[in-house]
C-alpha positions in Angstrom: 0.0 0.0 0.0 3.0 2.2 0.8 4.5 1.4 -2.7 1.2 2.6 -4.3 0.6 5.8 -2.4 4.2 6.8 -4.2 3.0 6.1 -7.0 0.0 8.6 -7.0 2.2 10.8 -5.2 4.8 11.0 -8.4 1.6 11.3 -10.6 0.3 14.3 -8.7 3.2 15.9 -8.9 3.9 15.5 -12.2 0.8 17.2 -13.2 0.8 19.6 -10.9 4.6 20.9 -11.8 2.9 20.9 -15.8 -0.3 22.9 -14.6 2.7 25.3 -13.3 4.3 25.6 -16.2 1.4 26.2 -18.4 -0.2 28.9 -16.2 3.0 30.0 -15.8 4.2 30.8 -19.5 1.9 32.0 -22.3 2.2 30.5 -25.7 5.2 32.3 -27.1 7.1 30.8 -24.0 7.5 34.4 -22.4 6.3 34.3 -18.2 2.6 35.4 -18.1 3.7 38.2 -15.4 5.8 39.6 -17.3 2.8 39.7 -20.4 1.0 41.4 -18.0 3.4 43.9 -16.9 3.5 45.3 -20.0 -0.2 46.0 -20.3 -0.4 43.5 -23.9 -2.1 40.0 -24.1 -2.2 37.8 -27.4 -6.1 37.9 -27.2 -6.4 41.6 -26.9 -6.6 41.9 -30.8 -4.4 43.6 -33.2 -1.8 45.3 -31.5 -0.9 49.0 -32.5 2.8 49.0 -34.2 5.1 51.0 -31.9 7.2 54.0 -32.6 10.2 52.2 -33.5 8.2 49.7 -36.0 6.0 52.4 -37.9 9.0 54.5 -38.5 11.2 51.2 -39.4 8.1 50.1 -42.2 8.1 53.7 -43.4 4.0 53.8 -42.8 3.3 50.4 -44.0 -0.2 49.7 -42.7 -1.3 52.3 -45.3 -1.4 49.8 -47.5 -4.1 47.3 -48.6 -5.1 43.7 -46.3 -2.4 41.2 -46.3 -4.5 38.0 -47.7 -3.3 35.3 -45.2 -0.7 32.8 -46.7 0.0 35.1 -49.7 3.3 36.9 -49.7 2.7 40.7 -50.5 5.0 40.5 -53.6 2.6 37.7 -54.9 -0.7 39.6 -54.1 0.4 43.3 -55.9 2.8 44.1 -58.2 5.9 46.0 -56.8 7.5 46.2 -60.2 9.6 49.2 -59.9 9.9 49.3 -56.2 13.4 49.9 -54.9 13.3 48.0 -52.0 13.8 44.1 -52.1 10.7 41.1 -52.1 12.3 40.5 -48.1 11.9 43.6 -47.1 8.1 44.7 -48.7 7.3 40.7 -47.5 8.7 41.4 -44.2 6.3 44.2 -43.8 3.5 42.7 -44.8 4.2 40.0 -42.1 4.3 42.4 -39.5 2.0 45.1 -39.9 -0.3 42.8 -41.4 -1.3 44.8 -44.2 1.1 45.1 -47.9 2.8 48.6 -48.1 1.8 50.8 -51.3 4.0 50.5 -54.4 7.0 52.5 -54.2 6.8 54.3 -57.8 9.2 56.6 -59.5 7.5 57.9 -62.1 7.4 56.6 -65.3 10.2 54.4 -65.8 12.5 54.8 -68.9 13.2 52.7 -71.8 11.4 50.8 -74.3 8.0 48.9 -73.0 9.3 45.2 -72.6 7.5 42.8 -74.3 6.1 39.2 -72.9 7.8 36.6 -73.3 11.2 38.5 -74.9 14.2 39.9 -72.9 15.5 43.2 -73.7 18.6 42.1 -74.8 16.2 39.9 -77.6 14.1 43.0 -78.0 16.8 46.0 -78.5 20.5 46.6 -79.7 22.7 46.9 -76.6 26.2 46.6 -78.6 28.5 48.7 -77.1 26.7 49.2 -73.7 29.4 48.7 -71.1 26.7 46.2 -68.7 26.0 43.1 -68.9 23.3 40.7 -70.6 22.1 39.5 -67.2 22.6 43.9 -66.0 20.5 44.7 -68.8 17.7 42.0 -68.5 16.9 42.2 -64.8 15.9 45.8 -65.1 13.5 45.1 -67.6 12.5 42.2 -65.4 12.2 44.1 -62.5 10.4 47.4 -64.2 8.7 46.4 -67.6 10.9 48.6 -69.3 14.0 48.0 -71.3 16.1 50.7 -70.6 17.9 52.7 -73.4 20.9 51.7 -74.6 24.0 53.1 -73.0 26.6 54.3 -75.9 30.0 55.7 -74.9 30.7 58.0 -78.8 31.2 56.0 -81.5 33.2 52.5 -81.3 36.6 52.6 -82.7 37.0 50.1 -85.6 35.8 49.1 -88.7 32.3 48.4 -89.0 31.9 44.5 -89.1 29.9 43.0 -91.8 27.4 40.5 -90.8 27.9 37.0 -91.0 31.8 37.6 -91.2 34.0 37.4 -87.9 35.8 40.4 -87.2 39.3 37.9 -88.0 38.3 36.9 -91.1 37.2 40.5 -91.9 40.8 41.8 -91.0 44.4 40.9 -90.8 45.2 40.8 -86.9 48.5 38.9 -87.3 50.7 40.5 -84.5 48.0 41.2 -82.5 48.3 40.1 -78.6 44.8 39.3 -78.3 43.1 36.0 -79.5 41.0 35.4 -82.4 38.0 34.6 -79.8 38.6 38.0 -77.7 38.9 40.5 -81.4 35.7 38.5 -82.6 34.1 38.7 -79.3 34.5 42.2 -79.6 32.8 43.0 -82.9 30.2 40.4 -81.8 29.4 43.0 -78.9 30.3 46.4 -80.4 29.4 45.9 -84.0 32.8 47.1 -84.5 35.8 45.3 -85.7 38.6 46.6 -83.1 42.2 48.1 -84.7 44.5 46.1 -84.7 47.2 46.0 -81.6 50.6 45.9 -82.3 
């Protein structure tokens, strides 16, 4: 009888030690006294942003309803908004409601089309950025932007379907056949030659 009495015993203290710990914690894990020190409780409602987070989102929850388990980037179009998917997402996760479309005006450059990347769309030889440069800002903004010439290209103009090499005598030059080709390829230009 003794044995069993310890038994109970363990078992009553068992669940009294978790009735404890669930009164004692809330459901974030934070102690309930100090939830209610600081005046908030999870089934108050929505909680007004503070200070530091309405000047952090830049007046987010001016925006429109967050639709729950849709990220804001995938419910509104941000295209042309300088800040990143994260950080507009972010907001949205916070403040509960998707901030307003950054836009700068009217973006420049050519209308992209569907389907076709700028670099498909629009001439960009001699423009000192890249493909990928090029493409992701008509990605990001609908619009192809405009070509970026630096004067005239030195060279001879290259005729199409004729590598720049076969086009003109380089022999002497430092550079490789690929690297003087590659550069009329890009320019349009067939390069002088190096000595």
């Amino acid at each position: 009888m003794l044995v069993r009495k310890k038994k109970i015993s363990v078992f009553a203290l068992a669940a009294l030690a978790a009735g404890m710990a669930l009164t004692a914690c809330d459901s974030n894990g934070t102690d309930a006294a100090s939830s209610s020190r600081a005046g908030s409780s999870s089934s108050a409602g929505p909680q007004t942003p503070s200070p530091e987070s309405k000047s952090d989102n830049k007046g987010a929850t001016s925006g429109s309803s967050k639709k729950a388990g849709t990220s804001c980037t995938n419910q509104i179009d941000y295209a042309g908004d300088s800040r990143s998917n994260a950080e507009i997402n972010s907001i949205g996760a916070d403040t509960g409601h998707c901030p307003a479309p950054e836009k700068k005006g009217k973006p420049a450059g050519t209308p992209k089309k569907d389907g076709t990347s700028c670099t498909n769309q629009i001439n960009y030889a001699g423009d000192s950025r890249s493909n990928a440069e090029i493409n992701s800002i008509g990605a990001d903004t609908g619009h192809c932007p405009a070509p970026e010439k630096k004067g005239k290209p030195v060279g001879t103009p290259k005729k199409d379907g004729s590598s720049c090499t076969n086009q003109i005598n380089y022999a002497g030059d430092s550079r490789s056949n690929a690297e003087i080709n590659s550069i009329g390829e890009d320019t349009g230009y067939c390069p002088p030659v190096k000595h």
